[in-house]
mmCIF entry with sequence, helices, sheets and N, C-alpha, C, O atoms, coordinates in Angstrom:
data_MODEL
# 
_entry.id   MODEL 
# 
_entity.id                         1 
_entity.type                       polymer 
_entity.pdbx_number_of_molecules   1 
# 
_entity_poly.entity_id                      1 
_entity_poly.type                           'polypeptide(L)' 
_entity_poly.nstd_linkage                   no 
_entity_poly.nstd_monomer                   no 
_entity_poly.pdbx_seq_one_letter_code       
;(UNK)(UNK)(UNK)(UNK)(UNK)(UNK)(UNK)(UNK)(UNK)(UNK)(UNK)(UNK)(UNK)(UNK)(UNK)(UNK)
(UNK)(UNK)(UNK)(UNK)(UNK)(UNK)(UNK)(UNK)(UNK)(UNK)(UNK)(UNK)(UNK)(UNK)(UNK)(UNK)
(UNK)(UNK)(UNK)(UNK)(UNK)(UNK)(UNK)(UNK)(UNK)(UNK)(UNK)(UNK)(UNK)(UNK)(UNK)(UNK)
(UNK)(UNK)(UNK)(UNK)(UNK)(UNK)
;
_entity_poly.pdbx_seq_one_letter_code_can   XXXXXXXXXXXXXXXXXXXXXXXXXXXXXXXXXXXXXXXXXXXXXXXXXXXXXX 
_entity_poly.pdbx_strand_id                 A 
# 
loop_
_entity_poly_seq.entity_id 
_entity_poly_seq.num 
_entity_poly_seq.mon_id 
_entity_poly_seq.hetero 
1 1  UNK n 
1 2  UNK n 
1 3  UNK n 
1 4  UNK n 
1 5  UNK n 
1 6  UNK n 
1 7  UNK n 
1 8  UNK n 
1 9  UNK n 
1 10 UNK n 
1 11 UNK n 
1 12 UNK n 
1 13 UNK n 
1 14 UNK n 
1 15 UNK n 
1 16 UNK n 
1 17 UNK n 
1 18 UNK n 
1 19 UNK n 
1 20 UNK n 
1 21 UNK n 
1 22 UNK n 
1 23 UNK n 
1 24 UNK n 
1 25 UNK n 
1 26 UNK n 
1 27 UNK n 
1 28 UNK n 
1 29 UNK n 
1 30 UNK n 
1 31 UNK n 
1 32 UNK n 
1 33 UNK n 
1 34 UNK n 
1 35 UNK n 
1 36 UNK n 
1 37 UNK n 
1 38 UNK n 
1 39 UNK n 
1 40 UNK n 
1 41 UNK n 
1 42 UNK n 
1 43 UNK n 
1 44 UNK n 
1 45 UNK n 
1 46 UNK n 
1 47 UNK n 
1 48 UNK n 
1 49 UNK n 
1 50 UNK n 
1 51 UNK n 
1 52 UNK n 
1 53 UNK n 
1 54 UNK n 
# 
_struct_asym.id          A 
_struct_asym.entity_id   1 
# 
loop_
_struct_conf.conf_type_id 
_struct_conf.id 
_struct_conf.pdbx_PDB_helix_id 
_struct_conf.beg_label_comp_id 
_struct_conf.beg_label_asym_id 
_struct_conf.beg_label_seq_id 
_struct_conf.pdbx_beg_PDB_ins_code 
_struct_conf.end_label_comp_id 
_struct_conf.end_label_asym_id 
_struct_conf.end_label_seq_id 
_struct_conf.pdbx_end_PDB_ins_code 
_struct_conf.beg_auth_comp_id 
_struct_conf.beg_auth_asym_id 
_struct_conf.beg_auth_seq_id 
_struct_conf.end_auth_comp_id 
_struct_conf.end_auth_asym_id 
_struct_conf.end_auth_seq_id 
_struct_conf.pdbx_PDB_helix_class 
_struct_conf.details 
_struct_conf.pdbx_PDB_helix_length 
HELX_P HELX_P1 AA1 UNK A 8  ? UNK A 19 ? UNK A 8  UNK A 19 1 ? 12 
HELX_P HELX_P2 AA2 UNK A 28 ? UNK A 31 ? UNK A 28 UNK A 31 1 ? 4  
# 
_struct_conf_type.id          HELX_P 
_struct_conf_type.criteria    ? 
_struct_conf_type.reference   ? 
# 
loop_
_atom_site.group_PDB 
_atom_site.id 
_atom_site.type_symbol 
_atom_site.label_atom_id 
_atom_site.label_alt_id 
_atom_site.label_comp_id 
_atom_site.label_asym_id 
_atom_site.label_entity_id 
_atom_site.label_seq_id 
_atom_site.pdbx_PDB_ins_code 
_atom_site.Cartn_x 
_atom_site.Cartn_y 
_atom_site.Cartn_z 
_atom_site.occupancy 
_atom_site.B_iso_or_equiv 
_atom_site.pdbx_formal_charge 
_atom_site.auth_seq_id 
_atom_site.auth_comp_id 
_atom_site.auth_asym_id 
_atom_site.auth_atom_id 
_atom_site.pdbx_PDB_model_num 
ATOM 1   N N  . UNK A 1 1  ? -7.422  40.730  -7.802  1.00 0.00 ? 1  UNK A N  1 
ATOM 2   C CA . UNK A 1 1  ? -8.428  40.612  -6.769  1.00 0.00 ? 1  UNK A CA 1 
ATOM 3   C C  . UNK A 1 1  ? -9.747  40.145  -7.346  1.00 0.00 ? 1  UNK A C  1 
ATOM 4   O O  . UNK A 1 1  ? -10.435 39.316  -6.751  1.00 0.00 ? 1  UNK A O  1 
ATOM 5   N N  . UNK A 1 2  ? -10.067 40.630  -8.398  1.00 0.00 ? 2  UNK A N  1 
ATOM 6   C CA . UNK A 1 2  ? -11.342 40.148  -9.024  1.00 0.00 ? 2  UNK A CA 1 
ATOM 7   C C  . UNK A 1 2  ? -11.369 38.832  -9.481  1.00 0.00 ? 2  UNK A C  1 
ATOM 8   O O  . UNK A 1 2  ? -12.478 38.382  -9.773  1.00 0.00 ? 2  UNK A O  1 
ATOM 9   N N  . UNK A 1 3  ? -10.217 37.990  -9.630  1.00 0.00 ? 3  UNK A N  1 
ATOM 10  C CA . UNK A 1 3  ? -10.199 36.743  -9.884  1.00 0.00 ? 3  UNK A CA 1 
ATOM 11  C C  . UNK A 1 3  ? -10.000 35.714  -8.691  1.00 0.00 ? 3  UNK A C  1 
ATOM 12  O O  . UNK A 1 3  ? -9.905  34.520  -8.974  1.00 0.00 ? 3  UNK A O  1 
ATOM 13  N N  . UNK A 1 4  ? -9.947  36.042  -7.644  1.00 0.00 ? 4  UNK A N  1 
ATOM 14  C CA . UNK A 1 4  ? -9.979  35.984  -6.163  1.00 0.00 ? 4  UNK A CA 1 
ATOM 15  C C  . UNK A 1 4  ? -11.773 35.938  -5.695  1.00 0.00 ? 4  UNK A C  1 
ATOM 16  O O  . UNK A 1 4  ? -12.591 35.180  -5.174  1.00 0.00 ? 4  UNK A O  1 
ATOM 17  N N  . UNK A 1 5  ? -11.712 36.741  -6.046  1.00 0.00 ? 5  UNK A N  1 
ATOM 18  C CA . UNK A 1 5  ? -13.488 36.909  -5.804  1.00 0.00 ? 5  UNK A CA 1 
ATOM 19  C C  . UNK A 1 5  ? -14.318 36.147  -6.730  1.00 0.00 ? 5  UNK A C  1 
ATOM 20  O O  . UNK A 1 5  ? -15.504 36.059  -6.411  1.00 0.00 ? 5  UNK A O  1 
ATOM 21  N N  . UNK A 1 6  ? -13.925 35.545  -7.871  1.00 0.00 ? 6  UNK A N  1 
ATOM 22  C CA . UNK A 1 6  ? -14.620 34.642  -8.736  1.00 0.00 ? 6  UNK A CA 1 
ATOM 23  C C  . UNK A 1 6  ? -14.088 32.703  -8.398  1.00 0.00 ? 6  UNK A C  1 
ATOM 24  O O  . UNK A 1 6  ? -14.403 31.636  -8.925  1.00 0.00 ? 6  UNK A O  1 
ATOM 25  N N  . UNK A 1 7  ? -13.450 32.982  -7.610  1.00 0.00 ? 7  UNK A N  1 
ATOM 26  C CA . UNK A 1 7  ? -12.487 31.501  -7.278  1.00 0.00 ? 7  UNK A CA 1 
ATOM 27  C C  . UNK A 1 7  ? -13.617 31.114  -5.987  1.00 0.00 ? 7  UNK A C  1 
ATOM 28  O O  . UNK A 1 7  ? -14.167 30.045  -5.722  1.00 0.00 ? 7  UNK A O  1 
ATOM 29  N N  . UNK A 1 8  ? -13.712 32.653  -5.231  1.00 0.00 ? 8  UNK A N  1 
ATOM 30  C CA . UNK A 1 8  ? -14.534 32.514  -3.775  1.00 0.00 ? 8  UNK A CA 1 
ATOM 31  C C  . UNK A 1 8  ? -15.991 31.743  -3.947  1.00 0.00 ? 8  UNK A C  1 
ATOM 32  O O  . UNK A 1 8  ? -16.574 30.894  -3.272  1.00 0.00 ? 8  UNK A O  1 
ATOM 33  N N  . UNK A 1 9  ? -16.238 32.307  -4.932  1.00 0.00 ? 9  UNK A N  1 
ATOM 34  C CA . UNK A 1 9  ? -18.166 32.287  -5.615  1.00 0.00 ? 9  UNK A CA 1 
ATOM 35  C C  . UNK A 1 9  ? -17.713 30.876  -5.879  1.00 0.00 ? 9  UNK A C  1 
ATOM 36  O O  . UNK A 1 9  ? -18.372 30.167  -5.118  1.00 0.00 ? 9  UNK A O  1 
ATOM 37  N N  . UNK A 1 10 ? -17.035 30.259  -6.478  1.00 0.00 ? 10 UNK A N  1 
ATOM 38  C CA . UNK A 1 10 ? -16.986 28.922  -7.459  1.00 0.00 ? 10 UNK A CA 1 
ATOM 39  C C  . UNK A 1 10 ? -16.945 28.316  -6.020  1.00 0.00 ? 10 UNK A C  1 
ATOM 40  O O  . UNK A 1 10 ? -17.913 27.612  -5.734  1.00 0.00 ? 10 UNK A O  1 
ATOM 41  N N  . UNK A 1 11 ? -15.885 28.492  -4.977  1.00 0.00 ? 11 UNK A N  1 
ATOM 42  C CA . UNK A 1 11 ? -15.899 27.527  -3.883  1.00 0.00 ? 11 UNK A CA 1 
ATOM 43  C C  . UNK A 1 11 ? -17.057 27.702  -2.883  1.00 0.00 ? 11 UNK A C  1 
ATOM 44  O O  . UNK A 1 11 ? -17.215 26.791  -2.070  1.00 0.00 ? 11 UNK A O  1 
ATOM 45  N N  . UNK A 1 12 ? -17.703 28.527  -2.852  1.00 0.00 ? 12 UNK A N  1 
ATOM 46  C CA . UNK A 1 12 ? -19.069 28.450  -1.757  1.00 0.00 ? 12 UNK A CA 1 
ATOM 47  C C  . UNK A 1 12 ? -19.912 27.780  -2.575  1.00 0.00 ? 12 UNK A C  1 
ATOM 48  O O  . UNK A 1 12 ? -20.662 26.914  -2.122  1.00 0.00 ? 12 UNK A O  1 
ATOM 49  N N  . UNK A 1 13 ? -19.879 28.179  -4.168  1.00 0.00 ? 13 UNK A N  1 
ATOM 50  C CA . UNK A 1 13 ? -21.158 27.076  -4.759  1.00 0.00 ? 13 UNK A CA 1 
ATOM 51  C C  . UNK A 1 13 ? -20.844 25.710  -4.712  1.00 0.00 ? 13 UNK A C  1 
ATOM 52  O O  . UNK A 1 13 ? -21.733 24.865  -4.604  1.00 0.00 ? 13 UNK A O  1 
ATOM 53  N N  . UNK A 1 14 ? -19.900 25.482  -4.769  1.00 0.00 ? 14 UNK A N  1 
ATOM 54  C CA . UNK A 1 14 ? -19.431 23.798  -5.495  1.00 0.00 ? 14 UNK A CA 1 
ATOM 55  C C  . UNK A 1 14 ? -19.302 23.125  -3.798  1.00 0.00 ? 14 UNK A C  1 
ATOM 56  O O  . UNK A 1 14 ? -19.354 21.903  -3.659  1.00 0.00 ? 14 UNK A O  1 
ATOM 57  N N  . UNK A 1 15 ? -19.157 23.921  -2.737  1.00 0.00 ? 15 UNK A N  1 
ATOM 58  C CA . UNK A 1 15 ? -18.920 23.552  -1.040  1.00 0.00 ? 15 UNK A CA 1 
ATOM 59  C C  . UNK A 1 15 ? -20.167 22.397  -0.832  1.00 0.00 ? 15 UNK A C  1 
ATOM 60  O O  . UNK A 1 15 ? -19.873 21.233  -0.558  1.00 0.00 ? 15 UNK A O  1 
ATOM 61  N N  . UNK A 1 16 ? -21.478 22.802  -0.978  1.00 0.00 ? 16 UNK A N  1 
ATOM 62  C CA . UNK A 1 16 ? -22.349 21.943  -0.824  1.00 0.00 ? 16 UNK A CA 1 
ATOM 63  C C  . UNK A 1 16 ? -22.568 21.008  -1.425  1.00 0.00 ? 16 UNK A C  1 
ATOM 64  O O  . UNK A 1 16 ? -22.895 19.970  -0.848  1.00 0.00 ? 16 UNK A O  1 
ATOM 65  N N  . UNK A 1 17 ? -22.411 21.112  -3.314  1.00 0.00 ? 17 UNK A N  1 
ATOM 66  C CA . UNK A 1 17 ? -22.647 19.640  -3.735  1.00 0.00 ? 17 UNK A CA 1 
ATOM 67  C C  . UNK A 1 17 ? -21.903 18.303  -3.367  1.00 0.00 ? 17 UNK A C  1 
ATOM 68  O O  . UNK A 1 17 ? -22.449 17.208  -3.501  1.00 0.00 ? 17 UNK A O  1 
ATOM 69  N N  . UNK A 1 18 ? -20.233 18.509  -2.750  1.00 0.00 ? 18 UNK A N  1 
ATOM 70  C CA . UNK A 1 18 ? -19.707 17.647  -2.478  1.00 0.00 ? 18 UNK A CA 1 
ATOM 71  C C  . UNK A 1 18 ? -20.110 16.943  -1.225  1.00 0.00 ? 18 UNK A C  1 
ATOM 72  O O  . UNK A 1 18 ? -19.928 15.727  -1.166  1.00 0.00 ? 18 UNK A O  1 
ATOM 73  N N  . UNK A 1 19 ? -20.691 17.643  -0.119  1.00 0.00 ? 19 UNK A N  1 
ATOM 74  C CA . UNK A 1 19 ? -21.133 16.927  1.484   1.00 0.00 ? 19 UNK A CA 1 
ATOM 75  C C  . UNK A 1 19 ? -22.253 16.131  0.691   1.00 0.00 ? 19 UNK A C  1 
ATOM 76  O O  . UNK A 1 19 ? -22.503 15.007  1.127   1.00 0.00 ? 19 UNK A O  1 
ATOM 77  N N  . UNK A 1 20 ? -22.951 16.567  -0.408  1.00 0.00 ? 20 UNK A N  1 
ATOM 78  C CA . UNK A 1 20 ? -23.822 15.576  -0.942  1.00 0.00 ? 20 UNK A CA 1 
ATOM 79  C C  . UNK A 1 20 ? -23.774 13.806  -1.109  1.00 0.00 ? 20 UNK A C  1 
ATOM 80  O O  . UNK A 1 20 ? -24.622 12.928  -0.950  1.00 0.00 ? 20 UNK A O  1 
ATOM 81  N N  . UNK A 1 21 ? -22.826 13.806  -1.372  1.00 0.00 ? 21 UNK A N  1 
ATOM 82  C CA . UNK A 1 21 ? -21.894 12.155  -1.302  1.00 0.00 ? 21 UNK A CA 1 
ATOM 83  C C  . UNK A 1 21 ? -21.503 12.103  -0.526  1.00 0.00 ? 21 UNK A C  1 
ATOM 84  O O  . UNK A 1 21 ? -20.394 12.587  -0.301  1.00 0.00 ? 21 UNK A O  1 
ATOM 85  N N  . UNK A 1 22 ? -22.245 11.449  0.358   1.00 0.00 ? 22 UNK A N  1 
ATOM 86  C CA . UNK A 1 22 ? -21.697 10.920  2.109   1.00 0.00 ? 22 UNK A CA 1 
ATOM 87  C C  . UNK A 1 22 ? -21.813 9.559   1.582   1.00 0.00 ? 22 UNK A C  1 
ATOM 88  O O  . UNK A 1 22 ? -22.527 9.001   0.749   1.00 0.00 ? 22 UNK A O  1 
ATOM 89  N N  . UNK A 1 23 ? -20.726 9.179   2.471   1.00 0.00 ? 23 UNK A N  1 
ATOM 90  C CA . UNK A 1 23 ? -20.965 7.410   2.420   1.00 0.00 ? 23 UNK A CA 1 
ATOM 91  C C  . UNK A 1 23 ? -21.773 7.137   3.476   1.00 0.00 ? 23 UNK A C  1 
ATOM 92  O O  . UNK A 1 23 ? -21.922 7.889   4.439   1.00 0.00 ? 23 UNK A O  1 
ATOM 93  N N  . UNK A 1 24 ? -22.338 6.004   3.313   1.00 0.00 ? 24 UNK A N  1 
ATOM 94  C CA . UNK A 1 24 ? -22.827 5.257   4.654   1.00 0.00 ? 24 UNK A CA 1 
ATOM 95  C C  . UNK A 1 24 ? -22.725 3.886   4.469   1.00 0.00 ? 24 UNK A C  1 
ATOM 96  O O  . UNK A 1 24 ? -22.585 3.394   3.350   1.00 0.00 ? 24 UNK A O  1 
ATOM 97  N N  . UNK A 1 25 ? -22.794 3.145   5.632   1.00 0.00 ? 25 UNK A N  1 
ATOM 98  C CA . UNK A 1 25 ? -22.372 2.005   5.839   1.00 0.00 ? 25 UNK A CA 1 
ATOM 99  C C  . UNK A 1 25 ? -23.399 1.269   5.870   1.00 0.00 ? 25 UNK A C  1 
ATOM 100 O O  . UNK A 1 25 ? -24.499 1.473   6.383   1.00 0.00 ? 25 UNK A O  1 
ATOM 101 N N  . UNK A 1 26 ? -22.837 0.045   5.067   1.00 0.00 ? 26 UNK A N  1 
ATOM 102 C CA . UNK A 1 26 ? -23.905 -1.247  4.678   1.00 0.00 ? 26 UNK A CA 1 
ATOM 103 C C  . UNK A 1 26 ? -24.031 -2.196  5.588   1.00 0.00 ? 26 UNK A C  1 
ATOM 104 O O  . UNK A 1 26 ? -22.949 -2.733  5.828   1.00 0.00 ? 26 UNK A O  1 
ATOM 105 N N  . UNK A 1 27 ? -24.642 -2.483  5.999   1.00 0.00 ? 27 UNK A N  1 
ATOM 106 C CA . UNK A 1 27 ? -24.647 -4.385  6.703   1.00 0.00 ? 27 UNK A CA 1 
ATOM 107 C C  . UNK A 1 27 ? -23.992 -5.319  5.911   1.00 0.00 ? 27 UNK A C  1 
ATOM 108 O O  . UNK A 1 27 ? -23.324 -4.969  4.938   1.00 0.00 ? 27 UNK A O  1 
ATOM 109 N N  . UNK A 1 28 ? -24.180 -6.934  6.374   1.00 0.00 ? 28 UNK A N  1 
ATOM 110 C CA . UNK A 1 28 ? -24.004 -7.873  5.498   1.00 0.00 ? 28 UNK A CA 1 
ATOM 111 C C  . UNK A 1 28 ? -24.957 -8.386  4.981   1.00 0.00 ? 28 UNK A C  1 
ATOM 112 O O  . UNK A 1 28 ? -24.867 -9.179  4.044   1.00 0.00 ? 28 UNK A O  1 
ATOM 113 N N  . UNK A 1 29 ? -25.985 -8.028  5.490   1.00 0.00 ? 29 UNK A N  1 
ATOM 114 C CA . UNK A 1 29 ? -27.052 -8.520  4.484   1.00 0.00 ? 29 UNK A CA 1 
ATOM 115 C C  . UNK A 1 29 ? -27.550 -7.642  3.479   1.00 0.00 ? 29 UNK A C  1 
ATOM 116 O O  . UNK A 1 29 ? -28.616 -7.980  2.965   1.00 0.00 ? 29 UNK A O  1 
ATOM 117 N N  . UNK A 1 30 ? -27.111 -6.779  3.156   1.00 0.00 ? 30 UNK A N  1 
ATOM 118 C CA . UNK A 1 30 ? -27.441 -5.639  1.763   1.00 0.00 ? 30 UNK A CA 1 
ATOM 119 C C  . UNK A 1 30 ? -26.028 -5.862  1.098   1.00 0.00 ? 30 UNK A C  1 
ATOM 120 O O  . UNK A 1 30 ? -26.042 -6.155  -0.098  1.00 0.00 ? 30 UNK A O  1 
ATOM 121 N N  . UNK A 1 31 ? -24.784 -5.756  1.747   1.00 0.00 ? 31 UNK A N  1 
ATOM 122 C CA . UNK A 1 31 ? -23.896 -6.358  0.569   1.00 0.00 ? 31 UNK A CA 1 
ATOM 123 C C  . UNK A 1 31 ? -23.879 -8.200  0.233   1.00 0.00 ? 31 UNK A C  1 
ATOM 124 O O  . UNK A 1 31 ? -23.302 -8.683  -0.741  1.00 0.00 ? 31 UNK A O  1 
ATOM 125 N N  . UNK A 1 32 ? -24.455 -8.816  1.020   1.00 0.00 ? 32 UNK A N  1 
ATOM 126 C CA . UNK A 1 32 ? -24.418 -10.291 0.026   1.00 0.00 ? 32 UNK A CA 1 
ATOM 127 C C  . UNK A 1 32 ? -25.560 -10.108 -1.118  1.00 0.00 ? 32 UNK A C  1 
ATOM 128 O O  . UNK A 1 32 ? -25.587 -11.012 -1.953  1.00 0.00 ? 32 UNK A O  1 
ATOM 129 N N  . UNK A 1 33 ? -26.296 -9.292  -1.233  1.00 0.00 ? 33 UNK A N  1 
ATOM 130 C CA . UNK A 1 33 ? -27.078 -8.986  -2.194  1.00 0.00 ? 33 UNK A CA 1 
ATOM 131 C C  . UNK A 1 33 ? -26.480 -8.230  -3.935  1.00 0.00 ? 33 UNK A C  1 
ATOM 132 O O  . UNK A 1 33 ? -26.763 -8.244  -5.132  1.00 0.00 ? 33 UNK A O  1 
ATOM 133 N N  . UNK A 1 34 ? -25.479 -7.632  -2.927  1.00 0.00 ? 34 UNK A N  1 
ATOM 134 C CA . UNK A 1 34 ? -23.837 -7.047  -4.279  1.00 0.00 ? 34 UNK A CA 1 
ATOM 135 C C  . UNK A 1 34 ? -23.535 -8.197  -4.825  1.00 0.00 ? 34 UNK A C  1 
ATOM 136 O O  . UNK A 1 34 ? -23.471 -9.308  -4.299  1.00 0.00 ? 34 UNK A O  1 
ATOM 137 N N  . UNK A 1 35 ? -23.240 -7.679  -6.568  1.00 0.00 ? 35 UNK A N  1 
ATOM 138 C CA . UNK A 1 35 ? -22.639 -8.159  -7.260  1.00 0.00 ? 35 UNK A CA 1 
ATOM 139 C C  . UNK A 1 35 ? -21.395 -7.241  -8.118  1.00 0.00 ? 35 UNK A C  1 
ATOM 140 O O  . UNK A 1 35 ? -21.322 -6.064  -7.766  1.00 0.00 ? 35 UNK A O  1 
ATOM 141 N N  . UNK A 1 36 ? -20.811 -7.513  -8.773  1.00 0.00 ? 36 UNK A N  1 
ATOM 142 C CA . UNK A 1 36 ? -19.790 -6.675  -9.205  1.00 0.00 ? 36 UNK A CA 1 
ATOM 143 C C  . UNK A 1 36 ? -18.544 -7.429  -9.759  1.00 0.00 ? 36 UNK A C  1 
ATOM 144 O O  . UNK A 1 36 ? -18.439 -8.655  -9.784  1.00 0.00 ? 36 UNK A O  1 
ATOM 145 N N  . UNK A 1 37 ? -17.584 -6.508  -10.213 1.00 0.00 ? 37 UNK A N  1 
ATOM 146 C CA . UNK A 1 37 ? -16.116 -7.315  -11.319 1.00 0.00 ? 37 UNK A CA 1 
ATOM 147 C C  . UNK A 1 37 ? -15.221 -6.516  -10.315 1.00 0.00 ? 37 UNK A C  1 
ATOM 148 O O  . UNK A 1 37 ? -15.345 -5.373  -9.874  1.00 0.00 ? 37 UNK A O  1 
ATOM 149 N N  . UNK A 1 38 ? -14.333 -7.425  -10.107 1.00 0.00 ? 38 UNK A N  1 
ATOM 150 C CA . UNK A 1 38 ? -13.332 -6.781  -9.227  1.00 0.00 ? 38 UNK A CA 1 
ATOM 151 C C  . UNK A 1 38 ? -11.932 -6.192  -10.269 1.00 0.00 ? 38 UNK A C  1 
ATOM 152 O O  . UNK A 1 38 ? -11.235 -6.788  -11.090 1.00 0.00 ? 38 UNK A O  1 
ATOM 153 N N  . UNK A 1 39 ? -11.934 -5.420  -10.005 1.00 0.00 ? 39 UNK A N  1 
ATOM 154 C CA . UNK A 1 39 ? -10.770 -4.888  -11.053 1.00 0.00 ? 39 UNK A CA 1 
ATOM 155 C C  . UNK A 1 39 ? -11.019 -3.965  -12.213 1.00 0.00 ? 39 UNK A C  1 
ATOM 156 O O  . UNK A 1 39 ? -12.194 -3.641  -12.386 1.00 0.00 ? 39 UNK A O  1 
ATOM 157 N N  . UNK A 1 40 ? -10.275 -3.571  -12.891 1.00 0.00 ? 40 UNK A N  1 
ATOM 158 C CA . UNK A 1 40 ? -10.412 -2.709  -14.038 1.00 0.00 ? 40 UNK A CA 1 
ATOM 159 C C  . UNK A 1 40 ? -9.898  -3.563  -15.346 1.00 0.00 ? 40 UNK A C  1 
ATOM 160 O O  . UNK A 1 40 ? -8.749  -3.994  -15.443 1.00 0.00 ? 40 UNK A O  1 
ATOM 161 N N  . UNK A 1 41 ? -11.021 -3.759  -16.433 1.00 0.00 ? 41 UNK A N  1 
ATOM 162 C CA . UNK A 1 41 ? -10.261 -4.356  -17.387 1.00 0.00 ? 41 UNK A CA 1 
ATOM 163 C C  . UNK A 1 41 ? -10.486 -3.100  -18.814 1.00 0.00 ? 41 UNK A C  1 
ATOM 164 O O  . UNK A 1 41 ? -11.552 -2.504  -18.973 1.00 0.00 ? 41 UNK A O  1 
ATOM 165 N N  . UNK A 1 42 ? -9.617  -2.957  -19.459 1.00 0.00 ? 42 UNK A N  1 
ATOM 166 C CA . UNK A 1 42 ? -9.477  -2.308  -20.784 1.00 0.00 ? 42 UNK A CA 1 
ATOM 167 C C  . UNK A 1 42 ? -9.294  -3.027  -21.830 1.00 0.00 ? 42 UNK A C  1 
ATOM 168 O O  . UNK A 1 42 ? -8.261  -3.588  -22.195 1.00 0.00 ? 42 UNK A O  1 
ATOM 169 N N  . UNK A 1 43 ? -10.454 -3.002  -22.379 1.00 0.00 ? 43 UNK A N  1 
ATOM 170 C CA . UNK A 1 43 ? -9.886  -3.795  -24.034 1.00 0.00 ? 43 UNK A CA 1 
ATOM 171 C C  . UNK A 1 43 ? -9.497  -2.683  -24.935 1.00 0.00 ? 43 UNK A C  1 
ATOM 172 O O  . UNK A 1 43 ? -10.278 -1.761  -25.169 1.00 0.00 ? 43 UNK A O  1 
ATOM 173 N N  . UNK A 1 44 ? -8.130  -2.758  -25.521 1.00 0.00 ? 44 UNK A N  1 
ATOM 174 C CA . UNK A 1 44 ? -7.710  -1.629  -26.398 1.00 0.00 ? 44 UNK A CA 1 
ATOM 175 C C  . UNK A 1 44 ? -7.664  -2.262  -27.643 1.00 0.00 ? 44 UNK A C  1 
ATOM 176 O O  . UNK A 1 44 ? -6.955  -3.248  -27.445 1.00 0.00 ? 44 UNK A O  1 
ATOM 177 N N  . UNK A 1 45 ? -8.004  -2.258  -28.782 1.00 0.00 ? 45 UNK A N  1 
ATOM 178 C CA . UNK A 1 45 ? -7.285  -2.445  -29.977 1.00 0.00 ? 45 UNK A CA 1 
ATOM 179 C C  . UNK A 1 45 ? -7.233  -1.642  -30.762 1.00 0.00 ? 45 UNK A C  1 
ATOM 180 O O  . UNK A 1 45 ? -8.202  -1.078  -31.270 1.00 0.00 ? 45 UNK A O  1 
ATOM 181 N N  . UNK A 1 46 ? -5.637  -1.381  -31.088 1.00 0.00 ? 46 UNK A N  1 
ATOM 182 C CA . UNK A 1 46 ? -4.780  -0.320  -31.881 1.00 0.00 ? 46 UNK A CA 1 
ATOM 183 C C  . UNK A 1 46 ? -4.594  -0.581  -32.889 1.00 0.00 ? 46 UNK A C  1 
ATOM 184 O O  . UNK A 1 46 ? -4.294  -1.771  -32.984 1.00 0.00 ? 46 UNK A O  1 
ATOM 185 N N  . UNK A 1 47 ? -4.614  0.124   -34.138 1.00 0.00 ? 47 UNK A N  1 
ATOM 186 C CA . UNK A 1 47 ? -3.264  0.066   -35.438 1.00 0.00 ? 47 UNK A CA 1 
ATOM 187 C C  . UNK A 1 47 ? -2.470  0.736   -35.452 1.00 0.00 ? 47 UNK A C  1 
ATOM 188 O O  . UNK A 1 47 ? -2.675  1.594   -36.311 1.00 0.00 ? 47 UNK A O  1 
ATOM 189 N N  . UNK A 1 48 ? -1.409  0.896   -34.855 1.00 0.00 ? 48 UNK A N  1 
ATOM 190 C CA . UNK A 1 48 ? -0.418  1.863   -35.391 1.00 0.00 ? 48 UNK A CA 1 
ATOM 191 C C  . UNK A 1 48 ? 0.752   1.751   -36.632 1.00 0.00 ? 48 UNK A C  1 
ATOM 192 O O  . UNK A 1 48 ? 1.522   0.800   -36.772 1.00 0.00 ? 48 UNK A O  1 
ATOM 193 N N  . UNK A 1 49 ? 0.694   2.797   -37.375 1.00 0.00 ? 49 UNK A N  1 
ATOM 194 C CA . UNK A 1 49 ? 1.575   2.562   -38.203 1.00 0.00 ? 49 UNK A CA 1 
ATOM 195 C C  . UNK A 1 49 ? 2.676   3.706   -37.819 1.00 0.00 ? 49 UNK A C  1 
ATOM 196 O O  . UNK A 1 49 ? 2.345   4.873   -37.611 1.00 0.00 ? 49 UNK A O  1 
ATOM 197 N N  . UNK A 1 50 ? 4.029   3.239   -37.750 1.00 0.00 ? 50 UNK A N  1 
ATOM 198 C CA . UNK A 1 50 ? 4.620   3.955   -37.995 1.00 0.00 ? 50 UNK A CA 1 
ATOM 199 C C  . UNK A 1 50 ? 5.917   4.327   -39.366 1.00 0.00 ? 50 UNK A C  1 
ATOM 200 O O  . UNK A 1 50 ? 6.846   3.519   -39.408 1.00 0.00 ? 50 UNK A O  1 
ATOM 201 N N  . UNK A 1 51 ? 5.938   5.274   -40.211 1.00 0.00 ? 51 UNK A N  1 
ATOM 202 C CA . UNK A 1 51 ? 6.178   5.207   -41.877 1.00 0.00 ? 51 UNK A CA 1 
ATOM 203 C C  . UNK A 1 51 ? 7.658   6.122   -41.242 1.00 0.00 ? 51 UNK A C  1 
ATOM 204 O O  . UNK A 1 51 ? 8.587   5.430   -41.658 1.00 0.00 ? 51 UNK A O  1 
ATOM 205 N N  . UNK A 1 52 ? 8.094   6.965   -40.686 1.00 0.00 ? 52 UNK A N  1 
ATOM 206 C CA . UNK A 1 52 ? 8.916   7.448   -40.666 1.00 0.00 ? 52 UNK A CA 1 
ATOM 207 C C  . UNK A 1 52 ? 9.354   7.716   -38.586 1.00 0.00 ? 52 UNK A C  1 
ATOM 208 O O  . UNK A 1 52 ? 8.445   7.868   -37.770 1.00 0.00 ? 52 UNK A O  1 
ATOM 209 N N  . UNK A 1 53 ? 10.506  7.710   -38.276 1.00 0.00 ? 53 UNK A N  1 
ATOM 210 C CA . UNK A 1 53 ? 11.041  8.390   -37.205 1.00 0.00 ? 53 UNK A CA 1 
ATOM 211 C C  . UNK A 1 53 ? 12.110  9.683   -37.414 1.00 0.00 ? 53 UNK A C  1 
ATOM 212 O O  . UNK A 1 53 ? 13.240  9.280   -37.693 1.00 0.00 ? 53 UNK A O  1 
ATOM 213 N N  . UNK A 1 54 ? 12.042  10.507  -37.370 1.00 0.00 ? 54 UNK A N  1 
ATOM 214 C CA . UNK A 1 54 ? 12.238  11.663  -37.250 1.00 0.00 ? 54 UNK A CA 1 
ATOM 215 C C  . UNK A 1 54 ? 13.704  11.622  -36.144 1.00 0.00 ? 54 UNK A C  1 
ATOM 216 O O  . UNK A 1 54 ? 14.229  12.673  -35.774 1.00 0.00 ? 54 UNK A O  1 
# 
């Protein structure tokens, strides 16, 4: 029960920061002003060695 009651406290505090991020809606004339990269790119470079498989 006491860990019930510490789950409660965490969700009434953390309840408000999320309504904090409301979206709202743009026109077209504030997004032709957007710029941005469409997509996700990752540059990885690895060394792996592998000396033995098991």
């Amino acid at each position: 029960m006491k860990g019930f009651k510490k789950l409660a406290l965490v969700a009434a505090i953390a309840a408000p920061l999320t309504s904090a991020h409301a979206l709202e809606s743009l026109d077209d004339s504030v997004l032709s002003d957007m710029t941005g990269q469409s997509g996700v790119s990752i540059d990885l470079k690895a060394r792996v060695l592998i000396d033995e498989v098991v």
